[in-house]
DOGUBA-972194 format. One record per residue (C-alpha): x, y, z; residue in one letter; residue number from 0. Coordinates in Angstrom, 3 decimals. Layout:
> east;north;up;code;pos
> X;Y;Z;A;NUM .
...
This chain:
> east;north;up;code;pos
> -2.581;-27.156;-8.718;X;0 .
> 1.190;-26.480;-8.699;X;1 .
> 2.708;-23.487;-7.175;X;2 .
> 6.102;-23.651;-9.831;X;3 .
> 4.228;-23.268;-12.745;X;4 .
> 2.942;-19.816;-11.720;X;5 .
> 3.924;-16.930;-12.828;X;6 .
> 6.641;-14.482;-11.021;X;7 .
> 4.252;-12.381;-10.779;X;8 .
> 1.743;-13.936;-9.055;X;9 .
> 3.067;-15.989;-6.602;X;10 .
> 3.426;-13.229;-4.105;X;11 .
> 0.454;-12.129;-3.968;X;12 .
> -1.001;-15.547;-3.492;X;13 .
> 1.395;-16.607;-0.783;X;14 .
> -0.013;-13.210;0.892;X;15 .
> -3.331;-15.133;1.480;X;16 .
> -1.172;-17.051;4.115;X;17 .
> -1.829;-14.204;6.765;X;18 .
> -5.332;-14.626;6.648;X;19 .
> -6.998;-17.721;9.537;X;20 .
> -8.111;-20.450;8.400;X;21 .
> -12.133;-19.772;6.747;X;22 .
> -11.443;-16.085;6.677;X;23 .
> -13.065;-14.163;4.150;X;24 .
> -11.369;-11.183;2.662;X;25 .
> -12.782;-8.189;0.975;X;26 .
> -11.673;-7.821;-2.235;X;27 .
> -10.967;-4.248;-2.239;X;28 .
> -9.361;-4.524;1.207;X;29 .
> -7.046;-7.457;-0.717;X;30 .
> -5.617;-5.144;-3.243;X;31 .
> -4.718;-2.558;-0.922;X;32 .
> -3.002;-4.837;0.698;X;33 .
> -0.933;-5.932;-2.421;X;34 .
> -0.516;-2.400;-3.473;X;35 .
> 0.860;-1.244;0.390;X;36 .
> 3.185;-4.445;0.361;X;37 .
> 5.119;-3.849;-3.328;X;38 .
> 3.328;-6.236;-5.150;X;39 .
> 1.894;-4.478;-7.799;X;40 .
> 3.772;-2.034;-9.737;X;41 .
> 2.213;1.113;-11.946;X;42 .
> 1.555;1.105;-15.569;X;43 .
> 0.516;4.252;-17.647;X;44 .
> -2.251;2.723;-18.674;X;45 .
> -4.403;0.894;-16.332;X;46 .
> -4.753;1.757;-12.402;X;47 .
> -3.149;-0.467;-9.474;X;48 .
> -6.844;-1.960;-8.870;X;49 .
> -6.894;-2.716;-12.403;X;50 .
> -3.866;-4.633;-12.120;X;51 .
> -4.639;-6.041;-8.954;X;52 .
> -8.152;-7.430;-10.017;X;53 .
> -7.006;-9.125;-13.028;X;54 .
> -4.322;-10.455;-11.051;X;55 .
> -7.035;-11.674;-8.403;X;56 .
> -9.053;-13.035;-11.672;X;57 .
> -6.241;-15.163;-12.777;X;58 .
> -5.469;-16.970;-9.626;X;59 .
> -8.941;-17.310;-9.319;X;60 .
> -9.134;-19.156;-12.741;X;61 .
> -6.714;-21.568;-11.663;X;62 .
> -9.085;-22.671;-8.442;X;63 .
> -5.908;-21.225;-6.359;X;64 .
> -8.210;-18.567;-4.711;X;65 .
> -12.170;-18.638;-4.476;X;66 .
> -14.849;-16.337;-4.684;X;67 .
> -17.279;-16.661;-1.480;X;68 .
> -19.795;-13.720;-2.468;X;69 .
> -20.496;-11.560;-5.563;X;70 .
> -22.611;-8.789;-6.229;X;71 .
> -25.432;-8.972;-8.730;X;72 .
> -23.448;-8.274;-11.501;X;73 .
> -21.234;-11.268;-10.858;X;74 .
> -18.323;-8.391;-9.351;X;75 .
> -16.157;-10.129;-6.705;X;76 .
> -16.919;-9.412;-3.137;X;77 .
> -15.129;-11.475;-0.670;X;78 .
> -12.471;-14.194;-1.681;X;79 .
> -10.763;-17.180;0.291;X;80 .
> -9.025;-20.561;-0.081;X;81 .
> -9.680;-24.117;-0.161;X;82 .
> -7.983;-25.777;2.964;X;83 .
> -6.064;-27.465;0.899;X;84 .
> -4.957;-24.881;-0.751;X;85 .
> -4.232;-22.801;2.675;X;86 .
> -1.737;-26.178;3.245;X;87 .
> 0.050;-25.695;0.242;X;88 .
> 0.635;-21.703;0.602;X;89 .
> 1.707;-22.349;4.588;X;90 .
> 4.376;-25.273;3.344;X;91 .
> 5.414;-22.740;0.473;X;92 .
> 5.654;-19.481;2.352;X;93 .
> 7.469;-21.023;5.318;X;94 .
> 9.628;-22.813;2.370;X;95 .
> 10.874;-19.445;0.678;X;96 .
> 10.366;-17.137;4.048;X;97 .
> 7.811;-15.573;2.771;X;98 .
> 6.170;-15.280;5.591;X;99 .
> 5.997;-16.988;9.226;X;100 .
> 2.308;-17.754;10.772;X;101 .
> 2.100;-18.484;13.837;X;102 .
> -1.322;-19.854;15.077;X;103 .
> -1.299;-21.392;18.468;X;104 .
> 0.763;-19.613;21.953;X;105 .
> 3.447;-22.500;21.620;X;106 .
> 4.291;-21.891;18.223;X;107 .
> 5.258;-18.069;18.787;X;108 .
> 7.249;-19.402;21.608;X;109 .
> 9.056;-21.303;18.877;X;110 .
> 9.148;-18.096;17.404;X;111 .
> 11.092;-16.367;19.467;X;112 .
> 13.535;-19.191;19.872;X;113 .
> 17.275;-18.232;18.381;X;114 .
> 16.659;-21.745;15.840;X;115 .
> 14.039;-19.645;14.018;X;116 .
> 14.791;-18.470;10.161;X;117 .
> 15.680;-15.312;10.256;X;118 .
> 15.085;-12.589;7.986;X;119 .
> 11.504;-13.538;7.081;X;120 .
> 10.001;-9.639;6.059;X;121 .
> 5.993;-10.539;7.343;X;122 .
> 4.650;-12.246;10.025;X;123 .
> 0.911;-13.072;11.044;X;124 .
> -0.127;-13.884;14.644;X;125 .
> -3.568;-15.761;14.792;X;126 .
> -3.673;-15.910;17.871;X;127 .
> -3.292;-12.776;21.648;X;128 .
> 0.904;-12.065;21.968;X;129 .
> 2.633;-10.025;23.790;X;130 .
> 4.945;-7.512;22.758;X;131 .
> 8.006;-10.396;23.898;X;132 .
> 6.266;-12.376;21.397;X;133 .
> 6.098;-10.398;18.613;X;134 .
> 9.976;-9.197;18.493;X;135 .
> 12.885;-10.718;17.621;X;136 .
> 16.550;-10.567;15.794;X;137 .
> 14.916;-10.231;12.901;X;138 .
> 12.285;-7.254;13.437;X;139 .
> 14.249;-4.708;12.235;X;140 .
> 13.722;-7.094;8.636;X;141 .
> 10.162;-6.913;8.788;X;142 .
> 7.755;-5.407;6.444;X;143 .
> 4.545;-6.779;7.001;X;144 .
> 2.923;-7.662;10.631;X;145 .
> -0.844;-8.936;11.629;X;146 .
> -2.627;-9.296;14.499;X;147 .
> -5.465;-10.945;13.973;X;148 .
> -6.418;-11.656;17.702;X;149 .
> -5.098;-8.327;19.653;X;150 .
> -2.569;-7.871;22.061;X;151 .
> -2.051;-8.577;25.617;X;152 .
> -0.153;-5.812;27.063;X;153 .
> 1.282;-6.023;30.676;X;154 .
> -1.258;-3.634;31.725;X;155 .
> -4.358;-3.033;30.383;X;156 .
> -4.142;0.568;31.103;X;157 .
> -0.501;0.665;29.594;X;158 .
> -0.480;3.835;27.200;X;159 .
> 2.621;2.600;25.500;X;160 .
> 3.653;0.126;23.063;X;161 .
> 7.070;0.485;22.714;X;162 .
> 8.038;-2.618;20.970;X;163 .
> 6.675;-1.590;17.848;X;164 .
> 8.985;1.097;17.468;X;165 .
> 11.470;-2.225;16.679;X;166 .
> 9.843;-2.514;13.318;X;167 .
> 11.451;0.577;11.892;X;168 .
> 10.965;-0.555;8.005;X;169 .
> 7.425;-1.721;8.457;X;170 .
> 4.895;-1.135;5.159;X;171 .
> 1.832;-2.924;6.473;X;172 .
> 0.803;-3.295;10.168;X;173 .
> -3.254;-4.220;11.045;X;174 .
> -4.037;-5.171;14.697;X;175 .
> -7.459;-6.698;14.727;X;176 .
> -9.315;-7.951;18.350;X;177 .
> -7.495;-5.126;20.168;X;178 .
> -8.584;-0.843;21.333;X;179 .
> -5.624;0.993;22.535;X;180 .
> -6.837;3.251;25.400;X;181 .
> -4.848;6.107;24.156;X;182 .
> -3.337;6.663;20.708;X;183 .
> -0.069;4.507;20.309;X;184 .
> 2.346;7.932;19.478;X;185 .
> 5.408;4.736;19.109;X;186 .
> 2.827;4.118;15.365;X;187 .
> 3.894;7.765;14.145;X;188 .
> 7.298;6.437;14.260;X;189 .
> 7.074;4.147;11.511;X;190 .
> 6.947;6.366;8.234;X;191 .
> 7.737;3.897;5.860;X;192 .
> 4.143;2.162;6.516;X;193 .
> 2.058;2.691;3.706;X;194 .
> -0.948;0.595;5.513;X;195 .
> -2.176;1.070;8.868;X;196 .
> -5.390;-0.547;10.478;X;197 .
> -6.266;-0.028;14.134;X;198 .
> -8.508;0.688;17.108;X;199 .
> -8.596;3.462;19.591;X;200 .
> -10.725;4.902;22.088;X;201 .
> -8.917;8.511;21.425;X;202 .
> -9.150;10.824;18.925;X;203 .
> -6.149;10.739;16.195;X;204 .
> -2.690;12.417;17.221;X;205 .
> -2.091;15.241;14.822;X;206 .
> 1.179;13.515;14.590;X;207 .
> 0.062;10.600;12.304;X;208 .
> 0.847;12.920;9.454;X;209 .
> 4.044;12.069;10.329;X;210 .
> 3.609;8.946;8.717;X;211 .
> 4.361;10.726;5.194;X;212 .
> 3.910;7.206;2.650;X;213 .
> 0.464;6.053;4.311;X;214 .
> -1.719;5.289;1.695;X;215 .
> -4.540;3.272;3.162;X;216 .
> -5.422;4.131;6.972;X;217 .
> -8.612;2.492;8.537;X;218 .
> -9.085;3.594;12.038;X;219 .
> -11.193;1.961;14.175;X;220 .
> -12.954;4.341;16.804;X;221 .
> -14.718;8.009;16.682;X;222 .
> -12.662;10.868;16.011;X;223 .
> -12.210;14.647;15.245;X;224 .
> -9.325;14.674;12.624;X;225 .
> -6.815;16.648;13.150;X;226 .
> -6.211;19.314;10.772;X;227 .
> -2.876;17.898;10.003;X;228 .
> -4.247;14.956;8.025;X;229 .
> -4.500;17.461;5.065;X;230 .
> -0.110;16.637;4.535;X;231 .
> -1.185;13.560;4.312;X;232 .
> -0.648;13.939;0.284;X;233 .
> -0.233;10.069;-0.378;X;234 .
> -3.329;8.603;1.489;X;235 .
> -5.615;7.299;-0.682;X;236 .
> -8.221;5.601;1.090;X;237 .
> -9.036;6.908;4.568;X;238 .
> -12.115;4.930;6.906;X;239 .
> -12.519;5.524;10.361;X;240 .
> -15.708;4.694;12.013;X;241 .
> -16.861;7.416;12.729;X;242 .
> -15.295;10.807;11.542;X;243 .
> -16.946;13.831;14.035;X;244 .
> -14.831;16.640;12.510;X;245 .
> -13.181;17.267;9.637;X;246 .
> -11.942;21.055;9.573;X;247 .
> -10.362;22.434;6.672;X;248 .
> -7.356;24.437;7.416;X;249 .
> -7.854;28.240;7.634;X;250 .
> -6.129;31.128;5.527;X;251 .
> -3.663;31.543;8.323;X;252 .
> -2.657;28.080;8.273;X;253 .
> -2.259;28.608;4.302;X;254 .
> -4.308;28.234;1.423;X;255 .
> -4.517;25.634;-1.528;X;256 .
> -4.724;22.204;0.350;X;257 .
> -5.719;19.194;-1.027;X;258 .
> -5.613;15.295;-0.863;X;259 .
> -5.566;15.011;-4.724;X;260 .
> -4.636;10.894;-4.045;X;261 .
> -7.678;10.630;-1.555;X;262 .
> -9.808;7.984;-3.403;X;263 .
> -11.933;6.554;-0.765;X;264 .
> -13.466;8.677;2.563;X;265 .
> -15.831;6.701;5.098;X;266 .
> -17.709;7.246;7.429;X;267 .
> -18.207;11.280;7.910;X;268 .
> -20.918;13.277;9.886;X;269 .
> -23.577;14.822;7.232;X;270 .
> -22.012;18.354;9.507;X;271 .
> -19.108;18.108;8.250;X;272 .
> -19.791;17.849;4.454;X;273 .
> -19.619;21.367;3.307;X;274 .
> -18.484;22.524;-0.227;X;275 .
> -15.345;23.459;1.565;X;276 .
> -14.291;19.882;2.454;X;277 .
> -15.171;18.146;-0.909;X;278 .
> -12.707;20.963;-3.296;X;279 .
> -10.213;19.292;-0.867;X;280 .
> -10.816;15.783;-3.070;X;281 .
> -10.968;15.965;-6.605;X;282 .
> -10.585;12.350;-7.062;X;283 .
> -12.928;10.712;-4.137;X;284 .
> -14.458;8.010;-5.764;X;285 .
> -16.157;6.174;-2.685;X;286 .
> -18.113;7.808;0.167;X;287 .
> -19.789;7.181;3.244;X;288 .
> -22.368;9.899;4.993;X;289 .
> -23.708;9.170;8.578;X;290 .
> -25.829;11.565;10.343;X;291 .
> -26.482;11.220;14.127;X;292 .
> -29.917;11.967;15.733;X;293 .
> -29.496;15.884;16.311;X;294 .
> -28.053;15.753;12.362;X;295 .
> -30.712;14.676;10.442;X;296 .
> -32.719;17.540;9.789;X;297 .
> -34.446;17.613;6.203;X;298 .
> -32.471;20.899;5.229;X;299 .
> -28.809;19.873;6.372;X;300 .
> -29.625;16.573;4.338;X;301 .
> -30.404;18.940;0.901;X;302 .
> -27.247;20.776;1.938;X;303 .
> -25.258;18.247;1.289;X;304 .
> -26.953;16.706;-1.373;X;305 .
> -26.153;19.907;-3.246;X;306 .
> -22.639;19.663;-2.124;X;307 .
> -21.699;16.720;-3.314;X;308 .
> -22.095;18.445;-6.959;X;309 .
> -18.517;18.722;-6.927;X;310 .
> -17.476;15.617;-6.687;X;311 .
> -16.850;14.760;-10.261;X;312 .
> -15.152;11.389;-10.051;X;313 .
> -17.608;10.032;-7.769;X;314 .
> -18.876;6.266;-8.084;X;315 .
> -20.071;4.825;-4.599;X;316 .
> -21.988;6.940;-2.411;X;317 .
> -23.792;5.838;1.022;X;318 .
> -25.990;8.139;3.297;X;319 .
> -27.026;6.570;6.377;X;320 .
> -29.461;8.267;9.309;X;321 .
> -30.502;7.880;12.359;X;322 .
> -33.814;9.616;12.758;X;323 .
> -37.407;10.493;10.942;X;324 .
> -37.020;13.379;9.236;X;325 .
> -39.588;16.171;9.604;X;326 .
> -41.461;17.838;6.432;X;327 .
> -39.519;21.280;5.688;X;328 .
> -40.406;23.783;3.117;X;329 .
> -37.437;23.494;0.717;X;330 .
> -37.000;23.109;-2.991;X;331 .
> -36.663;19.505;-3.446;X;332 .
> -33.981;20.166;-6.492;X;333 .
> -30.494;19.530;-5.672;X;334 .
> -27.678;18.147;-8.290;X;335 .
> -25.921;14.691;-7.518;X;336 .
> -22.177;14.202;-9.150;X;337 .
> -23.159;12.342;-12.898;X;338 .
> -20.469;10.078;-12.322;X;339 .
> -22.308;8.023;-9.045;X;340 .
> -22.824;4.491;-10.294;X;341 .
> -23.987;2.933;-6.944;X;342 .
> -26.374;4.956;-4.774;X;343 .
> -27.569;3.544;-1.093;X;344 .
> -29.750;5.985;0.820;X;345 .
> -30.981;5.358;4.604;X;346 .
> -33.409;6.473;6.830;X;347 .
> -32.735;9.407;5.421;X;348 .
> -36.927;9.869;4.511;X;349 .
> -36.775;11.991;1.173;X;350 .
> -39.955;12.327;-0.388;X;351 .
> -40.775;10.120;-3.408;X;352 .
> -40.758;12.915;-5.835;X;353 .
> -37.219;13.852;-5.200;X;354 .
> -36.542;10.927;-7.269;X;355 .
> -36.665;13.330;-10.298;X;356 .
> -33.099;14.268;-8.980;X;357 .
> -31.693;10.319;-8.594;X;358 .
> -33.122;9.335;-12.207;X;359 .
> -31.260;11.848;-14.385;X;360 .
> -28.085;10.518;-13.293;X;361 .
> -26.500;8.339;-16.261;X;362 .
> -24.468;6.292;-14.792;X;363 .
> -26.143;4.758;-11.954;X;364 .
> -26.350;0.972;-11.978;X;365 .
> -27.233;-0.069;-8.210;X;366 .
> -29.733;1.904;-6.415;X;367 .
> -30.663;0.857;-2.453;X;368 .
> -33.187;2.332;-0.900;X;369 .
> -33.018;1.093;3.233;X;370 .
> -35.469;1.998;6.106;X;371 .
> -37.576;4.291;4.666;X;372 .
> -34.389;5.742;2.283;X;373 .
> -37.863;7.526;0.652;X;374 .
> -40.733;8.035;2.855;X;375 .
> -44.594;8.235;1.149;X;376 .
> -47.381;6.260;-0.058;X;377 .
> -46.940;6.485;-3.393;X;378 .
> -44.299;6.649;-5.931;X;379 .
> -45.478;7.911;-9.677;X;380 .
> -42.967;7.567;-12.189;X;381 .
> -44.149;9.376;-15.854;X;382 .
> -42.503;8.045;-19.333;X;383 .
> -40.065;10.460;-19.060;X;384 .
> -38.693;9.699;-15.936;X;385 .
> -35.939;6.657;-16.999;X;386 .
> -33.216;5.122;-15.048;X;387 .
> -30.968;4.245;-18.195;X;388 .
> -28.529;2.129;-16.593;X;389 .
> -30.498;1.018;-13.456;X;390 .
> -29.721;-3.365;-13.115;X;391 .
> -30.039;-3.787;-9.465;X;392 .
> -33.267;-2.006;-6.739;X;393 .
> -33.431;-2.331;-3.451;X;394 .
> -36.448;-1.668;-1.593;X;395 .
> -35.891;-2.597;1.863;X;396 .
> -38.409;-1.175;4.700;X;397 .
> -40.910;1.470;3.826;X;398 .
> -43.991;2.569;3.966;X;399 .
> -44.767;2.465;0.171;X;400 .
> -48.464;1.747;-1.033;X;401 .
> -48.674;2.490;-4.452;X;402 .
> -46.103;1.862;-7.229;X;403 .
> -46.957;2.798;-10.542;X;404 .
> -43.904;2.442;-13.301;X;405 .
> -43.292;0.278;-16.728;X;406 .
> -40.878;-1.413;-18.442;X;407 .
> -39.692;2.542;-20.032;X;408 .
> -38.749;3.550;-16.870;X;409 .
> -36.150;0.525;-16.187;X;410 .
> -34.874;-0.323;-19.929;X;411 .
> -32.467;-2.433;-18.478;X;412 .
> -32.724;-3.766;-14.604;X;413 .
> -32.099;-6.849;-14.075;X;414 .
> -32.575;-7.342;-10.627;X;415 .
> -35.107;-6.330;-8.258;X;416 .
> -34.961;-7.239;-4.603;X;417 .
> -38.322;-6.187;-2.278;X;418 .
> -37.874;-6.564;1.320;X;419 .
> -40.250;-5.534;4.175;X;420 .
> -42.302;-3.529;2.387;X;421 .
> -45.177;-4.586;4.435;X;422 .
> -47.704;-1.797;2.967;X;423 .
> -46.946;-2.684;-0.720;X;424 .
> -49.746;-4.451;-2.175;X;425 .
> -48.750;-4.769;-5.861;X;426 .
> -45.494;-4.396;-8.232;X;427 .
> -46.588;-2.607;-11.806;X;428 .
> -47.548;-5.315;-14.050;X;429 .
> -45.314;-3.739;-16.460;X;430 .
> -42.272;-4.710;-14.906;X;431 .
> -42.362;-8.278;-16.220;X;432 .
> -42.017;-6.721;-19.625;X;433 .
> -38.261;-5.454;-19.233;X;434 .
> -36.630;-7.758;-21.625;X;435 .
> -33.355;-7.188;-19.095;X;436 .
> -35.137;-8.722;-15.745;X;437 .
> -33.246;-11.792;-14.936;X;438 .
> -34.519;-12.523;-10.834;X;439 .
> -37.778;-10.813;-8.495;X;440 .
> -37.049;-11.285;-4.971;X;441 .
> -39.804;-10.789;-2.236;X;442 .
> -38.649;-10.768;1.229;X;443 .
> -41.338;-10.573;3.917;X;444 .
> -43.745;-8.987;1.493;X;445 .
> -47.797;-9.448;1.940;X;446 .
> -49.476;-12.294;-0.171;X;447 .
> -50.783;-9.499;-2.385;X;448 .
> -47.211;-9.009;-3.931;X;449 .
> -45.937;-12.280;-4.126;X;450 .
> -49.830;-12.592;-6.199;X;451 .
> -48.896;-10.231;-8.764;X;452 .
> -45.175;-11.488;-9.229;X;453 .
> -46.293;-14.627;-9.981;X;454 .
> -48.909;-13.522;-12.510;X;455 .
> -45.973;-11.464;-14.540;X;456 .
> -43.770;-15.464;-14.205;X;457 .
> -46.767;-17.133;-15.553;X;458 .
> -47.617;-14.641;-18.432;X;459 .
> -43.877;-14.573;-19.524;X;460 .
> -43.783;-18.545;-19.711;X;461 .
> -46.789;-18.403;-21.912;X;462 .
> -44.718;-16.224;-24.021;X;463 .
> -42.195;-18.968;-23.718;X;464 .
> -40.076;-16.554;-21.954;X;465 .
> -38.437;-18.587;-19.058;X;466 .
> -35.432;-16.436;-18.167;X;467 .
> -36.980;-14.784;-15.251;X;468 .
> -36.217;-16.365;-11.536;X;469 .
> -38.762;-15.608;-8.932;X;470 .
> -37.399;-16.105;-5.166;X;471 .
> -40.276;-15.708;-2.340;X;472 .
> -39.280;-15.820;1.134;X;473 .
> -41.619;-15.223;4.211;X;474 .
> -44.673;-13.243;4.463;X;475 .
> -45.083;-11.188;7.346;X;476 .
> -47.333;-13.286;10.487;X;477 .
> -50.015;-11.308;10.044;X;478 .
> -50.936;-11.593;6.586;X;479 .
């Protein structure tokens, strides 16, 4: 394990895992932006910066500097971390090269602040509440990169300004975690050479943070109507605020032809605001998030959008989350989902079974998740010509589902299936066992009846001396 035989290209971004506590666990995704706000990665014609970013990731990872904590079924990384060893050894080596100053305990950043500290180190990470006295310096007007991890103590609580940020005048990075600002900090819109900003607020989003020109990655923590001036925003790629109320597109009078053609990522937005409208404004959104609030979630304004999302082309991650029971409404169940979706999770959004047809034509779908009642009925048929091509990971978590009948045709190639609260199920299809694909069954608070008929489909594979399937039971519910 020694940092000098890396190569140039990698040691920054794994002295970067320095601003992270100690046990933190860091989504990958969230990682790369990271690298990609602070300089680290650099574009190539032919591959994507999260290309370049994950094989970078891979590689550090294959020399046990950074370790994978959770995957998804496929073996993708999820969250990564390091060995606290290995946290020594990037603390000694960014404070060596001023890399980066952490500061962890209130008598440290005192030391901080003292005139005997190196200057000129570009990112700092606090671990632990400052004050804005705490958090400046000679060298602030250096700085590139700043974290908060555990908020802010202002000298009042009501205080509406933060002032001392405006110090950090070439800052590229800045997330304060543990902290709401009571009003929105207008001294943020100052900085426009930050290309990653992560916050809370209890306000709505100043039309002025399109004033912050280079933000690419903006994650907003609070409930907001977005200003209509987010549309300049023509760099951000990846845009995630809580809980996104309004999202107007701007009107003829205000001109015509906008678009976020970098916008890659979009989370989480009311099922109100997704009109056709909105989604020609993002002909490259790749991940999405739908919630719909109690007054929302009405069985029509749910196929509305369904049939809106048809023109989302480049879409690959797509989450629909509800709040309410949907009542039965007299409506063609036929809408058209982008062909491109290759992870689906629908919740208590209640379709009815048979609108399946719509969710199995789609090619490239690989994870399906279907959560509190996602698909409400009895009974779901599927016919031989009803195949999910590419389906390797189902969730069925919470719903009222009797009756499954389906074969090894309709699932060519899962290779996970994961039942969970499906208290009314009483059997899986026989034929399941026969997908020459299925690696694992997992039954999570499933009657007796189910865990019965999974076993039966172990014990007749392992008398066909087939022993690559993994059967995980967990509780049964109390009553059963």
């Amino acid at each position: 394990m020694s940092y000098s035989y890396l190569p140039d290209h990698l040691k920054s971004s794994f002295l970067s895992m320095a601003a992270f506590p100690e046990g933190f666990e860091v989504e990958i995704h969230r990682l790369i932006q990271l690298w990609i706000a602070d300089g680290f990665l650099r574009n190539e014609r032919v591959k994507s910066l999260e290309e370049i970013g994950k094989e970078w990731l891979e590689d550090l990872i294959s020399r046990n500097l950074i370790m994978v904590i959770k995957r998804r079924f496929n073996g993708e990384m999820k969250t990564c971390g390091v060995h606290d060893l290995v946290r020594d050894l990037i603390l000694r080596q960014a404070e060596k090269e001023k890399f980066m100053q952490v500061t962890r305990i209130h008598k440290v950043i005192r030391r901080f602040n003292d005139s005997a500290c190196k200057p000129y180190v570009r990112r700092y990470s606090f671990h632990s509440t400052i004050s804005p006295t705490d958090c400046w310096n000679s060298s602030s007007s250096f700085t590139r990169t700043l974290y908060l991890f555990n908020g802010l103590k202002l000298v009042s609580p009501l205080s509406k300004q933060v002032p001392f940020l405006a110090r950090f005048k070439l800052l590229r990075v800045l997330a304060i975690l543990q902290y709401t600002f009571r009003e929105f900090p207008l001294e943020l819109t100052k900085l426009v050479h930050l290309r990653y900003l992560e916050f809370n607020c209890y306000d709505d989003l100043h039309r002025s943070v399109s004033e912050l020109y280079n933000l690419q990655n903006l994650v907003f923590g609070g409930h907001s109507n977005l200003p209509v001036d987010i549309w300049k925003m023509k760099l951000l790629r990846h845009l995630h605020v809580r809980k996104i109320s309004s999202f107007r597109v701007p009107s003829s009078k205000e001109g015509s032809g906008f678009k976020l053609q970098n916008l890659e990522g979009l989370s989480d937005i009311s099922i109100s605001c997704c009109t056709k409208g909105l989604f020609t404004g993002f002909p490259n959104l790749k991940r999405l998030k739908i919630h719909g609030a109690w007054a929302e979630c009405r069985r029509d304004m749910i196929f509305q959008t369904l049939n809106n999302l048809s023109c989302l082309n480049k879409l690959e991650i797509l989450k629909i989350i509800c709040s309410r029971k949907l009542y039965p409404h007299p409506l063609p169940s036929k809408y058209a989902l982008p062909t491109s979706l290759k992870r689906l999770t629908l919740r208590c959004t209640y379709l009815p079974w048979e609108d399946m047809a719509n969710i199995v034509t789609l090619p490239n779908l690989k994870v399906l998740k279907i959560k509190d009642n996602g698909f409400d009925g009895d009974v779901w048929r599927l016919n031989n010509q009803e195949n999910f091509v590419q389906l390797k990971f189902l969730l069925i978590d919470r719903t009222n589902l009797k009756h499954w009948d389906a074969g090894s045709v309709n699932f060519p190639k899962l290779k996970r299936l994961v039942l969970k609260r499906c208290l009314y199920l009483e059997e899986i299809p026989k034929d399941i066992g026969e997908i020459c694909t299925l690696e694992s069954i997992e039954l999570h608070n499933c009657r007796s009846s189910v865990a019965k008929s999974v076993k039966e489909i172990q014990e007749e594979q392992e008398s066909m001396a087939h022993d690559i399937l993994s059967i995980r039971i967990h509780e049964k519910p109390w009553w059963d």
